[in-house]
KEDRENDO-653316 format. One line per 4 residues: for each residue x, y, z of N, C-alpha, C. Coordinates in steps of 0.1 Angstrom, whole numbers, plus 5000, padded with zeros to 4 digits. Example, Ala and Ser with C-alpha at 12.3 -4.5 7.8 and 13.67 -1.06 7.14 Angstrom:
<pts>
5132/4943/5078/5123/4955/5078/5132/4967/5078  5128/4978/5071/5137/4989/5071/5129/5000/5079
</pts>
This chain:
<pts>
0747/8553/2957/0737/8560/2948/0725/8550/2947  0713/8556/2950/0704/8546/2948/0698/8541/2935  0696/8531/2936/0694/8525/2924/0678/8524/2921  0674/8528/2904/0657/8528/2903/0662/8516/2893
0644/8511/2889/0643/8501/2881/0630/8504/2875  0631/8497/2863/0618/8502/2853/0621/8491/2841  0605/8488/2838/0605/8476/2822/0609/8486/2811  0615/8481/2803/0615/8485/2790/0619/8477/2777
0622/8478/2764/0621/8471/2754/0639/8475/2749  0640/8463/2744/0657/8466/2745/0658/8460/2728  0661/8469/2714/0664/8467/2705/0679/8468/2700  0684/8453/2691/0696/8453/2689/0702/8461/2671
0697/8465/2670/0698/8476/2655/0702/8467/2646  0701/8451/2648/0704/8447/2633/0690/8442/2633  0680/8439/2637/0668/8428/2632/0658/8443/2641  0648/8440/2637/0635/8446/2640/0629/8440/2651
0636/8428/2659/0626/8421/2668/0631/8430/2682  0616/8435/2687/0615/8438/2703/0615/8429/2715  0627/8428/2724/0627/8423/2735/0628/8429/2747  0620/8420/2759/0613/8430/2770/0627/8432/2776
0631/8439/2786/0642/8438/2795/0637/8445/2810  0648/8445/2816/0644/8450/2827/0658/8464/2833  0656/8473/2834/0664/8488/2834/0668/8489/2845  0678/8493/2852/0686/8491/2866/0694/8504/2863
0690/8514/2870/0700/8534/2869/0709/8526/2881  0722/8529/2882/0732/8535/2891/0737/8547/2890  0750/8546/2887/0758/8550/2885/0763/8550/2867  0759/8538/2864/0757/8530/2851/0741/8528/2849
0742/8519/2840/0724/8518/2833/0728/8503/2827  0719/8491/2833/0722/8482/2834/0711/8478/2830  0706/8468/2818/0704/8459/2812/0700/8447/2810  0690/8442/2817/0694/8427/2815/0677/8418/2811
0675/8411/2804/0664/8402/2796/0669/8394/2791  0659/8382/2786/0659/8368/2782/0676/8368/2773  0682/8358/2774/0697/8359/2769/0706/8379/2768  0703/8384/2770/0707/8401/2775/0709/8402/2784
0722/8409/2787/0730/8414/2793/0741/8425/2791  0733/8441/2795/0746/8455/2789/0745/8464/2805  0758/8465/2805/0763/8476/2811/0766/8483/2806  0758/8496/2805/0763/8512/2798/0764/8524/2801
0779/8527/2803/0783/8538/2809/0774/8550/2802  0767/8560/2816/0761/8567/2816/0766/8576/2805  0777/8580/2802/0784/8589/2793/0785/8586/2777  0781/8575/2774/0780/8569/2759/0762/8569/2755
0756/8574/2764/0743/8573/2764/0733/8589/2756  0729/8582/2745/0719/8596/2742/0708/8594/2738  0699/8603/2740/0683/8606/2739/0678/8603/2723  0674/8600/2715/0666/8601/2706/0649/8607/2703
0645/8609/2689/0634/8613/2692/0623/8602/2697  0615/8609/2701/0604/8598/2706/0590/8608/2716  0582/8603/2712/0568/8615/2717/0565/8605/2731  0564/8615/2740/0561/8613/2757/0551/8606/2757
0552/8601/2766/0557/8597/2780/0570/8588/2772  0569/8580/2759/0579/8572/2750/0595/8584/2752  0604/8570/2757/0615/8577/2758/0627/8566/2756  0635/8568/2742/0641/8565/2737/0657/8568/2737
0663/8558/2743/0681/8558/2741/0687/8550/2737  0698/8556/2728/0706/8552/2719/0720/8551/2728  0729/8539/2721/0740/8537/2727/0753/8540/2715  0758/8555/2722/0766/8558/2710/0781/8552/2704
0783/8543/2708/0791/8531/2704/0787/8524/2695  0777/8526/2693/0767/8508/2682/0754/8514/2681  0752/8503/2675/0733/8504/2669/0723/8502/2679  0728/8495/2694/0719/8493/2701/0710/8501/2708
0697/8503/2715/0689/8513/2724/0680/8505/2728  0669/8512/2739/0661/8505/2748/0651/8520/2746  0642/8515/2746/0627/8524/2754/0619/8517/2763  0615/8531/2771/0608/8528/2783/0593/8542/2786
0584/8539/2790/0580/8550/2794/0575/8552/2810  0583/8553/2815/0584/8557/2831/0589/8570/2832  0578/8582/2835/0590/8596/2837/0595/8595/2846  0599/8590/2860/0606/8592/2874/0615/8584/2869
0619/8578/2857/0630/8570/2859/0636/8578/2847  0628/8584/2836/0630/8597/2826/0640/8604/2835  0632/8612/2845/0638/8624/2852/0654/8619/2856  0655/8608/2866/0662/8606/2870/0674/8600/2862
0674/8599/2852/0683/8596/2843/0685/8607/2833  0680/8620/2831/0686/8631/2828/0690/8636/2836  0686/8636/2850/0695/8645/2858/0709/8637/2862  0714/8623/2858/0725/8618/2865/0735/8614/2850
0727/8620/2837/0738/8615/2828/0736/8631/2815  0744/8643/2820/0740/8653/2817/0748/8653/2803  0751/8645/2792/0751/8644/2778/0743/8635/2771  0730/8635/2783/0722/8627/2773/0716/8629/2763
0716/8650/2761/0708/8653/2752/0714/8660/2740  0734/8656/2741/0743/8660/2735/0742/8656/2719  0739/8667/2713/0740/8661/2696/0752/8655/2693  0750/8646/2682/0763/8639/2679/0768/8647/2664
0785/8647/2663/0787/8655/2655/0792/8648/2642  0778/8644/2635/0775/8635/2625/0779/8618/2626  0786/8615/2637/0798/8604/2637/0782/8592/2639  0773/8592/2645/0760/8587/2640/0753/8582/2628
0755/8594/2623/0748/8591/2606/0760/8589/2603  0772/8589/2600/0783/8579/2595/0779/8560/2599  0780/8562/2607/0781/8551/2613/0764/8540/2609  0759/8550/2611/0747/8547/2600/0746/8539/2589
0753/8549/2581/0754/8547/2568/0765/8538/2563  0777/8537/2572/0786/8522/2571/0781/8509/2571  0771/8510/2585/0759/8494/2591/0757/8493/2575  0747/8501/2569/0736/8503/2556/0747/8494/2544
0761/8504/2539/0768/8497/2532/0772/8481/2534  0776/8483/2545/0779/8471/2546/0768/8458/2546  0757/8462/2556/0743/8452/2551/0741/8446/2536  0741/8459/2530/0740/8458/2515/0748/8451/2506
0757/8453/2508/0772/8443/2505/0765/8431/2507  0766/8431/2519/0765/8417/2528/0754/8408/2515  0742/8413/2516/0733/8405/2506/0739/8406/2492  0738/8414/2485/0746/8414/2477/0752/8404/2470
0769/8398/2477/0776/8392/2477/0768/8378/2480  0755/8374/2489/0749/8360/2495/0744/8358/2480  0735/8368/2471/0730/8370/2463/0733/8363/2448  0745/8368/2449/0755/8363/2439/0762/8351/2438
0765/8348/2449/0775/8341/2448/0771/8327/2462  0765/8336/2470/0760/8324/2481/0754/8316/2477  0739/8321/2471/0728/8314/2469/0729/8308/2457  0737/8309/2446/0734/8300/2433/0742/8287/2440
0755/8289/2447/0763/8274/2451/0756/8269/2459  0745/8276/2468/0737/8265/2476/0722/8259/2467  0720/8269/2456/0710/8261/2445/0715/8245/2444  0730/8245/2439/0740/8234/2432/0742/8224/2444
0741/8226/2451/0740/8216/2464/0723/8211/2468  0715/8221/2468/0704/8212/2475/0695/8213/2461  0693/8212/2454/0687/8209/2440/0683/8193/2439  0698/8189/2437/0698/8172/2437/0692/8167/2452
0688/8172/2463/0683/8166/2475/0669/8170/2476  0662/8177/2465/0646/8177/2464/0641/8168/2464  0633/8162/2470/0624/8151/2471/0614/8152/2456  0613/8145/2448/0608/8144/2435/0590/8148/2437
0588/8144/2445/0574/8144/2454/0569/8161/2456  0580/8166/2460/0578/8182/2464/0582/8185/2456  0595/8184/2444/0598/8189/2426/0586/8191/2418  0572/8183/2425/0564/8183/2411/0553/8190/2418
0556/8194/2431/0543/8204/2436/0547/8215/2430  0563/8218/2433/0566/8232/2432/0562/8236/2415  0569/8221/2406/0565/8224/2390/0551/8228/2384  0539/8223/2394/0526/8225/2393/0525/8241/2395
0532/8246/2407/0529/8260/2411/0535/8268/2402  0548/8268/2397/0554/8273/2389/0547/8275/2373  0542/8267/2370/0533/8263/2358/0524/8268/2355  0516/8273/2366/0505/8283/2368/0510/8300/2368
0518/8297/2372/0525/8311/2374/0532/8315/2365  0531/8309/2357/0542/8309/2343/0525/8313/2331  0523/8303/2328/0509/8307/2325/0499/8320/2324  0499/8326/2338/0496/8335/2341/0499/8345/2336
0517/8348/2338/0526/8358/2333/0524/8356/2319  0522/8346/2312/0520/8346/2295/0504/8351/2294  0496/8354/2301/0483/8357/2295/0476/8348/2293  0477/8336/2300/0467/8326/2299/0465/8316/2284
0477/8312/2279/0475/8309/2265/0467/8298/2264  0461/8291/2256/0454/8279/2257/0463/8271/2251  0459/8253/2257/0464/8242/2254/0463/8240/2240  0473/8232/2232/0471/8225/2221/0471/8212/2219
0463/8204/2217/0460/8192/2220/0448/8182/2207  0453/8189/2197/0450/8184/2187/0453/8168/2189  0447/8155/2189/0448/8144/2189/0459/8131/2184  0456/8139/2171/0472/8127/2159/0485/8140/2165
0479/8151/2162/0494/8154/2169/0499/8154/2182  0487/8152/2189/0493/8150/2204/0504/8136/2198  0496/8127/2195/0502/8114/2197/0515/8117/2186  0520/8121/2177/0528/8126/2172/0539/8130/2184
0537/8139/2188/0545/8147/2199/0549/8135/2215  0542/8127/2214/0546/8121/2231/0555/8108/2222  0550/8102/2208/0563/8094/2202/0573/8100/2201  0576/8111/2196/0589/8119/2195/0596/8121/2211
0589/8127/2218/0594/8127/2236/0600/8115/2240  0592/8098/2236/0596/8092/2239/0612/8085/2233  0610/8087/2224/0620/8082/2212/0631/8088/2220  0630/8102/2220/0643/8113/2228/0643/8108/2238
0642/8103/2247/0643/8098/2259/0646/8086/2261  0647/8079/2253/0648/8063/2257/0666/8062/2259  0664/8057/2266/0678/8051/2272/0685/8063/2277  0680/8076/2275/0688/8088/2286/0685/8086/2297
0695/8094/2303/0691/8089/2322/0684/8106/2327  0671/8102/2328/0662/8116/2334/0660/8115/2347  0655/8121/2359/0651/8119/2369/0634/8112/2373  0629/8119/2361/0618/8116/2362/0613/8118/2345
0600/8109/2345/0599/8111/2328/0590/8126/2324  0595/8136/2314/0588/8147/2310/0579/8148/2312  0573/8156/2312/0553/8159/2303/0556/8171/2297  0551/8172/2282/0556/8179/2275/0539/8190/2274
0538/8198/2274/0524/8206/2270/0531/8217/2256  0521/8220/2249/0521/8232/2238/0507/8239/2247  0509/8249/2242/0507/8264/2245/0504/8275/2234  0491/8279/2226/0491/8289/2215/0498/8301/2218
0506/8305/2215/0516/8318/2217/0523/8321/2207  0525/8336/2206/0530/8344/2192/0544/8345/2193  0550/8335/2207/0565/8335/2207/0572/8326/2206  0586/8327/2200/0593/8311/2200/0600/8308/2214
0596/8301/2220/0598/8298/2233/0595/8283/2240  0609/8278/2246/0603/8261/2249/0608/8268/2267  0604/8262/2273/0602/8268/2290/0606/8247/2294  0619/8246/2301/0616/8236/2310/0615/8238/2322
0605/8233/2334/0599/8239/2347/0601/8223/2356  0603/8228/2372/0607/8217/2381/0596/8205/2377  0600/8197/2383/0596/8182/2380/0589/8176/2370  0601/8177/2360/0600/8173/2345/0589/8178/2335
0586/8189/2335/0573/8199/2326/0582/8206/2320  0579/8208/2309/0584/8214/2297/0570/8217/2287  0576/8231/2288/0563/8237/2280/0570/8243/2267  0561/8238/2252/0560/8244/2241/0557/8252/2238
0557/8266/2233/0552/8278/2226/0544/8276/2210  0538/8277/2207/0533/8273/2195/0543/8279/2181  0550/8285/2182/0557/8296/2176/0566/8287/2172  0572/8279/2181/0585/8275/2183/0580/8264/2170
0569/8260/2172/0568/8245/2163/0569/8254/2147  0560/8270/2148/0562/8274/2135/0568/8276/2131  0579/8276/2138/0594/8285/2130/0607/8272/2128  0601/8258/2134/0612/8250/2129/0605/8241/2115
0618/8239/2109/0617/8238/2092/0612/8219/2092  0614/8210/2101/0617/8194/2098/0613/8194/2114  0610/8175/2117/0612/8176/2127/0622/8172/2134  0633/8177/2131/0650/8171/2134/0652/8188/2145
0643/8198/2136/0647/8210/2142/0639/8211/2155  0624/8204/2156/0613/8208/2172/0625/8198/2179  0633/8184/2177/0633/8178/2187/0645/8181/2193  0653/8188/2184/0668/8196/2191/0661/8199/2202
0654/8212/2200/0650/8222/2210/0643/8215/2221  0639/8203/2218/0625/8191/2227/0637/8182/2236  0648/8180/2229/0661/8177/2238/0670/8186/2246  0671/8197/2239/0675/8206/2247/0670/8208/2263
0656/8205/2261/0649/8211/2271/0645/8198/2282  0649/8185/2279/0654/8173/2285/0666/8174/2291  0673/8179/2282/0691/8176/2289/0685/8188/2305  0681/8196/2303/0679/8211/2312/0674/8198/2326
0662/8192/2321/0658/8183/2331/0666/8176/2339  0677/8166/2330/0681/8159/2334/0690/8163/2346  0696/8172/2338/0707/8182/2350/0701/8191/2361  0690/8189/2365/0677/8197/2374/0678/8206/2376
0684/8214/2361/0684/8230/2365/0673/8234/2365  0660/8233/2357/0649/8245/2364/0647/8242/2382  0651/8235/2391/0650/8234/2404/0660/8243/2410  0673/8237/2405/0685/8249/2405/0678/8265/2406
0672/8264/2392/0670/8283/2394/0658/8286/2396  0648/8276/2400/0638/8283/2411/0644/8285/2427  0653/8276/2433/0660/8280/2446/0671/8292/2446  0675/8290/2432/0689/8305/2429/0673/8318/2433
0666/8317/2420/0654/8329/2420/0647/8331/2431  0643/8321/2441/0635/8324/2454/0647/8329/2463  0656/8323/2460/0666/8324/2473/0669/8342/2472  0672/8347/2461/0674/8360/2458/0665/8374/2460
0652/8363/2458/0639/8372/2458/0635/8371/2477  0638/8362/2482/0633/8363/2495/0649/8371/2504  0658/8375/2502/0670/8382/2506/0661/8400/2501  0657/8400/2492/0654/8410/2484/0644/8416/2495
0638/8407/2501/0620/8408/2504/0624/8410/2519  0635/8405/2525/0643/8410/2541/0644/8421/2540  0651/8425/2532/0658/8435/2533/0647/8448/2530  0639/8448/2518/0627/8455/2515/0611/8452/2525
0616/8445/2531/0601/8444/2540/0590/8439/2536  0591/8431/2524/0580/8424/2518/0583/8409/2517  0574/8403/2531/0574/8390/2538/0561/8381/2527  0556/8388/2521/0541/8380/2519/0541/8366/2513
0554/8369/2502/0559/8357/2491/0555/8359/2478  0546/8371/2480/0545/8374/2461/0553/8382/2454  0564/8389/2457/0578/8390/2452/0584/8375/2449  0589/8367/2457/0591/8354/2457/0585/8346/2446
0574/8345/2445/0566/8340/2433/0566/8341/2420  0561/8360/2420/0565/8369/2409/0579/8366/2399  0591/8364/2409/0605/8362/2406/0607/8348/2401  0603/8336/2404/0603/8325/2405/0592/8323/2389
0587/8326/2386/0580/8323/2375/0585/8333/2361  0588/8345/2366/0600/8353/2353/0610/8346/2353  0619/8338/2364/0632/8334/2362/0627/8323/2352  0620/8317/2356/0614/8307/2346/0613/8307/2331
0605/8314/2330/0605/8321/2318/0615/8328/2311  0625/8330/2312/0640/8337/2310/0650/8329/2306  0646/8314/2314/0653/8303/2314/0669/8307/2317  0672/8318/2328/0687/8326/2328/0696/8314/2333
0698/8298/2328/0711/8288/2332/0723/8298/2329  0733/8292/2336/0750/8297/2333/0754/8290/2318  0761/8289/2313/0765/8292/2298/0770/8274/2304  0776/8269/2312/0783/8254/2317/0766/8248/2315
0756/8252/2317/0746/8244/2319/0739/8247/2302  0737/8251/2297/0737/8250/2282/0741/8248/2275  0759/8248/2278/0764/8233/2268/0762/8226/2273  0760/8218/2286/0754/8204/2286/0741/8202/2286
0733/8210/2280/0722/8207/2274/0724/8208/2264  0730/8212/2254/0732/8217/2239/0740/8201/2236  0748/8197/2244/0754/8184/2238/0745/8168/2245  0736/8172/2256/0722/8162/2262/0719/8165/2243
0712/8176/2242/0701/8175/2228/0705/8171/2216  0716/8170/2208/0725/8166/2200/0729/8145/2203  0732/8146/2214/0735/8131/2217/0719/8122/2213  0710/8130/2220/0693/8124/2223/0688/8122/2206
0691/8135/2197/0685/8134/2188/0693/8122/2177  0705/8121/2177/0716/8114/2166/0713/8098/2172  0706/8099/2184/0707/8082/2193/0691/8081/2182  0682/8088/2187/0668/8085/2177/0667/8085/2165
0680/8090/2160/0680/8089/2141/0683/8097/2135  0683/8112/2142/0679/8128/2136/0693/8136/2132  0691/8146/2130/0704/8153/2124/0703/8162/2137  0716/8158/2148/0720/8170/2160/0720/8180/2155
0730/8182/2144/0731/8198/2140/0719/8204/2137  0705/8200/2136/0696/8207/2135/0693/8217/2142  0694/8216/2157/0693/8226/2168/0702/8237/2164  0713/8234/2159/0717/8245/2154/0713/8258/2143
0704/8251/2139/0705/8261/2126/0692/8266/2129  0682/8259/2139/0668/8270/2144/0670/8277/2154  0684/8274/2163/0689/8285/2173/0694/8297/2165  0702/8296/2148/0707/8308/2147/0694/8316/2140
0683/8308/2131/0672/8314/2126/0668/8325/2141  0662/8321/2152/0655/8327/2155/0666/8338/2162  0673/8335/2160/0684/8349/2167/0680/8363/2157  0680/8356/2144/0676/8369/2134/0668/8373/2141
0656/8362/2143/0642/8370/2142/0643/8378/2153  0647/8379/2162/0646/8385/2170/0655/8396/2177  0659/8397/2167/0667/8414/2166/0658/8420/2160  0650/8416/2152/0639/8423/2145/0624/8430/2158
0624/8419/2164/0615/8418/2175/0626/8420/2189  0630/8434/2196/0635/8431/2206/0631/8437/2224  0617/8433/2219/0610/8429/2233/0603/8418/2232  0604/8408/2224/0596/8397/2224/0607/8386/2231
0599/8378/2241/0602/8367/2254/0606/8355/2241  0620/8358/2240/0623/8340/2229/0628/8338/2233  0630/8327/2226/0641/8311/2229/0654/8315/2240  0660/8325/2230/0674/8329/2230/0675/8340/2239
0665/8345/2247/0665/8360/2251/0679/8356/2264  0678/8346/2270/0694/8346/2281/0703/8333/2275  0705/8332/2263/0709/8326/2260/0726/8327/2251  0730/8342/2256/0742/8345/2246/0752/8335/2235
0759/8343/2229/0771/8338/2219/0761/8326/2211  0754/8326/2204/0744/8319/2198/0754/8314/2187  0761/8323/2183/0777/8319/2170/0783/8306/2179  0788/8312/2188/0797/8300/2197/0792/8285/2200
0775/8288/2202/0771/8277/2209/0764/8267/2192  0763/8270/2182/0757/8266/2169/0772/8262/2164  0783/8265/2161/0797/8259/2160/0796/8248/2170  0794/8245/2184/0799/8233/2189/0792/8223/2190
0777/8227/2185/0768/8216/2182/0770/8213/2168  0775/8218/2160/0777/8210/2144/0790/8198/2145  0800/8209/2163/0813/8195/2159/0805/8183/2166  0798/8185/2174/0791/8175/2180/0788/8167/2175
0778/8174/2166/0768/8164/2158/0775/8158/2147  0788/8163/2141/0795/8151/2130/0787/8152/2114  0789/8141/2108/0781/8143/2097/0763/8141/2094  0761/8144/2086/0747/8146/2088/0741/8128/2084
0731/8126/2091/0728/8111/2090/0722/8113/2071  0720/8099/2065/0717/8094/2052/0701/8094/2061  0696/8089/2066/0683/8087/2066/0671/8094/2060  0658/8099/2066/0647/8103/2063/0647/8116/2073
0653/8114/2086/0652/8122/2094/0644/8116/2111  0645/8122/2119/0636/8115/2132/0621/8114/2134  0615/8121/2120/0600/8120/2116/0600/8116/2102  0586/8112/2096/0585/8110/2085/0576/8125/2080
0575/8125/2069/0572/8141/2066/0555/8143/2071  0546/8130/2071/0531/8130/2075/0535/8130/2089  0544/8125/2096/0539/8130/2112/0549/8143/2112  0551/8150/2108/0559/8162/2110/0547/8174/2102
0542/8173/2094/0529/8173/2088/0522/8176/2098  0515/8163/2106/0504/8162/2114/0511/8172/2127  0522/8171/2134/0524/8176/2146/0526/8194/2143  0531/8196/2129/0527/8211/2128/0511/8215/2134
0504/8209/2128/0488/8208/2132/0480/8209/2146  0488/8208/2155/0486/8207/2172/0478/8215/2173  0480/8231/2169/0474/8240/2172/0468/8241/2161  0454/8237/2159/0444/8243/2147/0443/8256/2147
0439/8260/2134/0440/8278/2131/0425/8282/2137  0424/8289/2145/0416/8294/2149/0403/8305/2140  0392/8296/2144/0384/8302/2131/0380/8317/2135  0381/8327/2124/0377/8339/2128/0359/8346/2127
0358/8347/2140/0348/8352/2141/0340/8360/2135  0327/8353/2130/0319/8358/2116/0313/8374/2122  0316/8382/2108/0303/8396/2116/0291/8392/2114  0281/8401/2130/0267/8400/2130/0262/8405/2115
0254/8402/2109/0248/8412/2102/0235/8414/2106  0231/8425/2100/0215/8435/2108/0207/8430/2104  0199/8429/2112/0184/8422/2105/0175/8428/2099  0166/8427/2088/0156/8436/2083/0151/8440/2092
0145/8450/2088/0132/8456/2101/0119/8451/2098  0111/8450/2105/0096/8448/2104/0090/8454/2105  0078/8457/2096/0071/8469/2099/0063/8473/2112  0063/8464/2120/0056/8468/2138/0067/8469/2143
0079/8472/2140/0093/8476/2149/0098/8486/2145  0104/8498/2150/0111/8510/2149/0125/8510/2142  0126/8521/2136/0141/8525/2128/0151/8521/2134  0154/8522/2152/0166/8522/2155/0161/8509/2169
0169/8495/2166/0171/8481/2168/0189/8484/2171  0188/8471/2183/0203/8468/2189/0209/8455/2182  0218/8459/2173/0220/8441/2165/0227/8432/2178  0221/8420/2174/0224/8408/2182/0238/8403/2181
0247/8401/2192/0264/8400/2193/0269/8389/2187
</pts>
């Protein structure tokens, strides 16, 4: 039988990439390009749609096909494989739709379960260098998603706020030392972000009573550091969101971004990584002087508040069993210290103050008219 030959493109139905090959008719229909090699019996062979001179075969065994557009080698390969134009009796779209389940699984399961244990492995092997590019980017992006809140950076209370940071910090073992920022926002919310950034909510400072209660939460969100989960779950969150972005077709990285800066903000750790932040922030605060169990009692305050509020982004929004976790910080924390507390009442005073009250904007009032000017004047903004 003589044999024709013709270029064509040889796709393998799991990836989208086109490779060239080269088409060989016998008897069979042979195959062969850069690492490819198929022999396929003319009888497993069928036509798909495709607009001429484009001519399209499917290999009804599997997901594989090839296109070509040569009609003498068209012709001659309908006339030598006369089921090429044989419908299949659904066993195609089954087979279809099994690849699809199972793909989907496939991510799925990487999703769940792959990508958070490869978070917990390569987390601790971030180069601290690249932890604090990604924390920069993340920061912005986080920022953004809140509507751009402005800084608070009131002076005595700055310096209020970086003594307390340090105090909590001394002799813990961090990776790197914090930077703590406040943020004007109508939510109670403390955000810790890769390499060592921890953002305040302004809310959060209003709704705790002492400052035994800001530095639970200011420890809390150290212990989070220490244990490099925000790195953890920006690789769990990218890793998830770029599976998501294969599978959906969206390569660009602004799903990836998008995802990476809400996981952020959600703060979604496993329940193992918030008690050891919950017992980090209890240890940090009782080592500085403070009453541990304080964290307690503004984690269960704001749980009220926000059953009251339940679309508002707080503290606690992935934070469950708030009962469970406020019992094991009181056995923690033991009895309450005799002291003053981890502030004196003037710097707890002054660091309420971070964010000055914003003065409200006076109304224009109308100016008289003059007699060489007309009845109807545009008041000045």
């Amino acid at each position: 039988m003589e044999a024709i030959t013709t270029e064509g493109t040889f796709f393998d139905g799991i990836s989208a990439r086109p490779r060239p090959v080269t088409l060989r008719l016998t008897f069979r229909l042979e195959i062969v390009g850069e690492d490819i090699t198929r022999d396929w019996s003319l009888l497993d062979l069928r036509a798909a749609d495709a607009a001429p001179p484009l001519m399209r075969i499917n290999h009804a065994q599997g997901p594989e096909s090839v296109e070509f557009a040569d009609a003498p080698f068209a012709e001659a390969l309908t006339a030598r494989c006369p089921d090429l134009n044989r419908a299949e009796g659904g066993g195609g779209v089954t087979r279809l739709v099994l690849w699809s389940i199972a793909a989907g699984v496939s991510v799925l399961l990487t999703a769940i379960y792959g990508v958070p244990a490869a978070s917990g492995l390569l987390a601790p092997l971030v180069p601290q260098a690249f932890e604090a590019q990604i924390g920069r980017s993340v920061d912005g992006q986080i920022v953004t998603l809140l509507d751009d809140p402005p800084l608070c950076n009131e002076a005595a209370a700055r310096a209020v706020l970086d003594r307390l940071a340090a105090r909590l910090t001394e002799g813990m073992a961090l990776p790197v030392a914090p930077q703590v920022s406040v943020r004007r926002h109508k939510v109670a919310n403390a955000l810790a972000l890769p390499g060592g950034r921890v953002i305040l909510l302004s809310d959060i400072i209003a709704k705790a009573r002492n400052g035994d209660e800001l530095a639970g939460i200011l420890a809390h969100e150290f212990g989070h550091v220490a244990a490099r989960d925000p790195m953890r779950s920006v690789i769990t969150a990218g890793g998830t969101s770029f599976l998501l972005s294969l599978v959906l077709g969206d390569l660009t990285g602004s799903t990836v971004l998008v995802t990476v800066g809400q996981a952020a903000i959600s703060a979604g750790y496993s329940r193992d990584a918030e008690r050891a932040a919950d017992a980090y922030a209890v240890a940090s605060v009782k080592r500085a002087g403070g009453d541990g169990a304080a964290l307690a009692a503004i984690l269960e305050r704001i749980t009220d508040a926000d059953h009251e509020k339940p679309d508002a982004i707080s503290f606690l929004r992935s934070h469950p069993f708030t009962a469970e976790r406020a019992a094991r910080i009181r056995s923690l924390a033991g009895e309450k210290p005799t002291g003053p507390g981890i502030l004196s009442e003037a710097e707890w005073t002054s660091l309420q103050g971070i964010c000055p009250k914003q003065a409200k904007p006076e109304k224009a009032k109308p100016e008289k008219s003059r007699p060489d000017e007309g009845k109807t004047r545009i008041e000045k903004l």
